[in-house]
C-alpha positions as CSV (number, residue, x, y, z in Angstrom):
1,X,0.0,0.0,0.0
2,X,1.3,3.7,-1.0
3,X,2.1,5.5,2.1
4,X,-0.3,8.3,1.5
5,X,-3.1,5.8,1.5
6,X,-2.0,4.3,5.0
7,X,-2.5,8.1,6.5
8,X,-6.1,8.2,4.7
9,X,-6.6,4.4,5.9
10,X,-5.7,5.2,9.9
11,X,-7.6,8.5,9.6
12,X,-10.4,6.4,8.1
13,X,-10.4,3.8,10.6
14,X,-10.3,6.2,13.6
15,X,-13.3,7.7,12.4
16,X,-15.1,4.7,12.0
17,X,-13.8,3.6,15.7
18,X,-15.3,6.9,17.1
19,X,-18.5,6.7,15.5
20,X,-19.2,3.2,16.1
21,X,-18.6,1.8,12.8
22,X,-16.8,-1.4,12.1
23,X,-15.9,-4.0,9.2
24,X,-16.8,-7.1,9.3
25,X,-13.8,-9.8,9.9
26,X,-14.4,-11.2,6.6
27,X,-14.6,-9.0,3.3
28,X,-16.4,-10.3,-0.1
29,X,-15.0,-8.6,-3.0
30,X,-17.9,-5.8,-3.0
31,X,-16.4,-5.1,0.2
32,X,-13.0,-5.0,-0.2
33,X,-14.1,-2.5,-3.1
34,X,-16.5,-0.3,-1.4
35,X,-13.5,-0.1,1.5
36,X,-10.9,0.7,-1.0
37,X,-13.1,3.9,-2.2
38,X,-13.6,4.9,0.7
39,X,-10.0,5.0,1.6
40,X,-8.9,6.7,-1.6
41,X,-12.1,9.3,-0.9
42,X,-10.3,10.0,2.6
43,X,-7.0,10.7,1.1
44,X,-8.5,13.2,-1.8
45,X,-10.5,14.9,0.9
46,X,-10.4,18.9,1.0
47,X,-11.2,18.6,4.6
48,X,-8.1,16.2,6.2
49,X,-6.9,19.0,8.0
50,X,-10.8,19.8,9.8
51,X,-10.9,15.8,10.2
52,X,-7.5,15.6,12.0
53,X,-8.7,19.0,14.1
54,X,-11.9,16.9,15.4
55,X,-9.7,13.7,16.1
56,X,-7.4,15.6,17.8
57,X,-10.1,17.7,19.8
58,X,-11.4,14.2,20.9
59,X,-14.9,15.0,18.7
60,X,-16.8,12.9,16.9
61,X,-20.3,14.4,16.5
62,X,-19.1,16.6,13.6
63,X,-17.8,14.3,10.8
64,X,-21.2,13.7,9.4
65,X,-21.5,16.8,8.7
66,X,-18.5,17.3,6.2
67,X,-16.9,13.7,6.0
68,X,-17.4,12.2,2.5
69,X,-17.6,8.6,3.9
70,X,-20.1,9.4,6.1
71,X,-22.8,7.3,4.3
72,X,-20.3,4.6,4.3
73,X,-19.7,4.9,7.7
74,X,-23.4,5.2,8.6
75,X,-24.1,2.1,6.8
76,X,-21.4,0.2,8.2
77,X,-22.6,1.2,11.8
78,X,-26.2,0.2,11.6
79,X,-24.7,-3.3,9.8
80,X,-22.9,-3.4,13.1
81,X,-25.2,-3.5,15.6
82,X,-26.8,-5.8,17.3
83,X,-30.5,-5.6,17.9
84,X,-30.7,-9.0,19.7
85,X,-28.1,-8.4,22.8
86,X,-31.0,-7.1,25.0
């Protein structure tokens, strides 16, 4: 992997962390795909520097407002959870 796409991929993942999201252990090829775009969408991203701010500020209830994987993100949070735990 390019080192400028392992900066977008950690940035990437400590968003998802924060908000809840996660992948699941196994990837089909859709997947892998849709993760791949989403990393390279983080790395061409005119607001890294505003994304690093919130991380760095310990924030997380802004990124949907400005993130462009924030659908992505979404979608992989609500895949996440689980209704039966209760």
């Amino acid at each position: 992997m390019l080192a400028f796409m392992k900066s977008a991929t950690l940035r990437l993942a400590e968003v998802m962390r924060r908000l809840g999201a996660h992948l699941p252990e196994r990837l089909n090829k859709e997947e892998v795909r849709e993760a791949q775009l989403a990393a390279s969408r983080c790395e061409s991203c005119p607001g890294k520097s505003l994304c690093d701010e919130e991380l760095r500020a310990g924030r997380s209830d802004s990124f949907r407002l400005f993130c462009p994987n924030a659908p992505y993100i979404e979608c992989l949070r609500w895949t996440s959870l689980d209704f039966t735990a209760r």
